[in-house]
C-alpha positions in Angstrom: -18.5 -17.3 1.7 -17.3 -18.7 -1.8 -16.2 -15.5 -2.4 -14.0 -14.8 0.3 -12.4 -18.1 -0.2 -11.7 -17.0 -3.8 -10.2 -13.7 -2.6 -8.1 -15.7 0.1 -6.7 -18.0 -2.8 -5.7 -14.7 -5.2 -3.8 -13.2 -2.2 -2.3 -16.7 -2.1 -1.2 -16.9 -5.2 -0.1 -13.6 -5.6 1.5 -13.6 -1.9 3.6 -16.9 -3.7 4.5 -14.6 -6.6 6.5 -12.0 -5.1 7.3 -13.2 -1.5 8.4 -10.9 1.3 10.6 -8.8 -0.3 7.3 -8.0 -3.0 5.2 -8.0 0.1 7.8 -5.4 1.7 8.6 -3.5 -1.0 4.7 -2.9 -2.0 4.1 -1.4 1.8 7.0 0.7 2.1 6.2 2.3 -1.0 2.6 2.3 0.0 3.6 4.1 3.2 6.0 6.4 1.7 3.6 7.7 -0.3 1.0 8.4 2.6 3.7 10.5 4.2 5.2 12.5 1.2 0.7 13.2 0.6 0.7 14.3 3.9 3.4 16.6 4.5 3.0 17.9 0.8 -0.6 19.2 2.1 0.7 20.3 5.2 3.4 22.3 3.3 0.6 23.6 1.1 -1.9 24.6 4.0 1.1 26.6 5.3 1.7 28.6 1.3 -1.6 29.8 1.4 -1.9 31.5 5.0 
């Protein structure tokens, strides 16, 4: 339980830190990423048939 406090607090304090546009920016880039991994296996997949 004290740990999950503690975890709470550092996403607090960090959360603090940057703010929304951090907070935004951070999963944008996150998802971004998910979709250029994606598509560059799906492009691959489709090289090698």
């Amino acid at each position: 339980m004290e740990n999950s406090q503690e975890n709470n607090s550092k996403f607090k304090k960090w959360f603090k830190r940057v703010g929304w546009a951090g907070f935004a920016f951070f999963t944008i880039k996150g998802l971004i990423w998910l979709v250029i991994f994606y598509f560059g296996a799906d492009t691959l997949q489709s090289c090698m048939k």
